[in-house]
C-alpha positions, 0 to 999 in steps of 0.5 A: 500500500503506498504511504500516501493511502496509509496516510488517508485511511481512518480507523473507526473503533468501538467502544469495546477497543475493536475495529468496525471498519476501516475506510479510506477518507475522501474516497467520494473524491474524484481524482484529479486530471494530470496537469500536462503545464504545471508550471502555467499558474503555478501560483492560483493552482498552488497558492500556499507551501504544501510543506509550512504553508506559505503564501507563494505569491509572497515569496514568489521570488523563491517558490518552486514547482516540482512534477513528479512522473505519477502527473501530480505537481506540489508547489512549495515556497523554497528550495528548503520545502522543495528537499523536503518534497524531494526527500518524502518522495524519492521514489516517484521520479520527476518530470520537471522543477522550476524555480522563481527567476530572479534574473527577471524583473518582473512584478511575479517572478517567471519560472525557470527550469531549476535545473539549468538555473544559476544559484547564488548560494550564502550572499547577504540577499534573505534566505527562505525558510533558511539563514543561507539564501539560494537565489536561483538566476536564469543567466549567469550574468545576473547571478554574476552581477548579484554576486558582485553586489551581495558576495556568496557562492555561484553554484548549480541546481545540485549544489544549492540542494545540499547546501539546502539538505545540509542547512537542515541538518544543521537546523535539525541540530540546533533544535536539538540542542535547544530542546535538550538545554530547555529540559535541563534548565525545567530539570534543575528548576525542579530540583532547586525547589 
């Protein structure tokens, strides 16, 4: 059963702790069309992250779009978002990921393939949902001139996706250490008292 379904099914039990039955949720649904351009629109057909959810019009500039072979598509605010689709779907395949070009100076940001995109990883521009930006530019001229007036590293789509896998490492990391020095701190409270 793929993990997806599993994720919709529900349990009904009794009160006596036994199952009644077990149904899958939204079964009344009819499944959605394969979007042969998920890239046109990519923002009214995915208004908000489906990994934190945030407005990707907001962050237009950063958003990503990933089709995967089975015809679904995610839209996500960031190459952070975009690992964790990566990740949680490694099986199904891609078919194409674009990326907000920054090189356009258009009000939205088009979308560009990400991975023919120059990334301007660690420059002073903000980063989305991450301290370390990863700008995507269409040409290597823009990613040069923003390199030259923000610093940082030119590197290509790979490149800024460790960069991105290993920012949430670290992340990962400095949760830890801050949930652990929190539960200390309760611990010699308590023990203070």
């Amino acid at each position: 059963m793929k993990r997806r379904e599993l994720l919709n099914r529900s349990l009904v039990v009794t009160g006596a702790g036994g199952f009644l039955s077990i149904g899958a949720m939204g079964q009344d649904e009819a499944p959605k069309p394969s979007d042969p351009e998920p890239q046109v629109n990519d923002i009214a057909k995915h208004p908000k992250c489906n990994y934190c959810g945030m407005d990707r019009k907001r962050f237009h500039h950063s958003r990503m779009l990933l089709a995967y072979l089975d015809g679904t598509a995610e839209g996500v605010c960031s190459i952070r978002c975009a690992a964790t689709s990566l990740t949680l779907n490694v099986g199904r395949g891609t078919k194409g990921i674009w990326v907000g070009d920054n090189a356009s100076t258009d009000e939205i940001k088009p979308l560009t393939a990400a991975e023919k995109a120059n990334y301007l990883i660690g420059s002073s521009l903000r980063g989305v949902m991450t301290r370390r930006s990863k700008v995507a530019y269409s040409t290597m001229e823009a990613a040069e001139a923003s390199k030259a007036a923000n610093g940082g590293e030119i590197g290509d789509f790979d490149k800024a996706l460790l960069a991105a896998y290993a920012d949430i490492a670290e992340a990962v990391a400095m949760s830890r250490k801050t949930r652990d020095e929190r539960i200390k701190r309760m611990q010699q409270k308590k023990q203070d008292q």
